[in-house]
C-alpha angles and dihedrals in degrees: 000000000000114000111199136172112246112191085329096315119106115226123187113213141171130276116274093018114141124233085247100054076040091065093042082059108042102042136345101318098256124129099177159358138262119222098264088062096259120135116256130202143187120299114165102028096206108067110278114097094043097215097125097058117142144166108262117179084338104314138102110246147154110269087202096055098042129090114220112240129198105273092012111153116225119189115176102189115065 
């Protein structure tokens, strides 16, 4: 099972779990936040809408289209 770190806290998921199903797991399922300072969450779940865009190992990607890996870094807020 793939351990990985989410915003510091480490959070031990299936195999084959996204990063977005992963946030939804290890807090309140929100990867980011709108201009106005309110959490934002999937809504497509397949690439489109970009809400659920995060910082994995450094670099900006879509929670929703990402497989979480053992020792893989998440970081929600930019």
């Amino acid at each position: 099972m793939p351990e990985l770190m989410l915003d510091g806290r480490r959070l031990q998921v299936s195999e084959g779990t996204s990063v977005a199903a992963a946030l939804a797991l290890g807090g309140d399922g929100c990867s980011r936040t709108s201009v106005t300072g309110q959490r934002r969450a999937p809504v497509c779940g397949m690439g489109i809408c970009q809400e659920c865009r995060v910082t994995i190992d450094g670099r900006r990607r879509l929670a929703c289209q990402t497989l979480c890996r053992d020792g893989m870094q998440v970081e929600t807020r930019p």
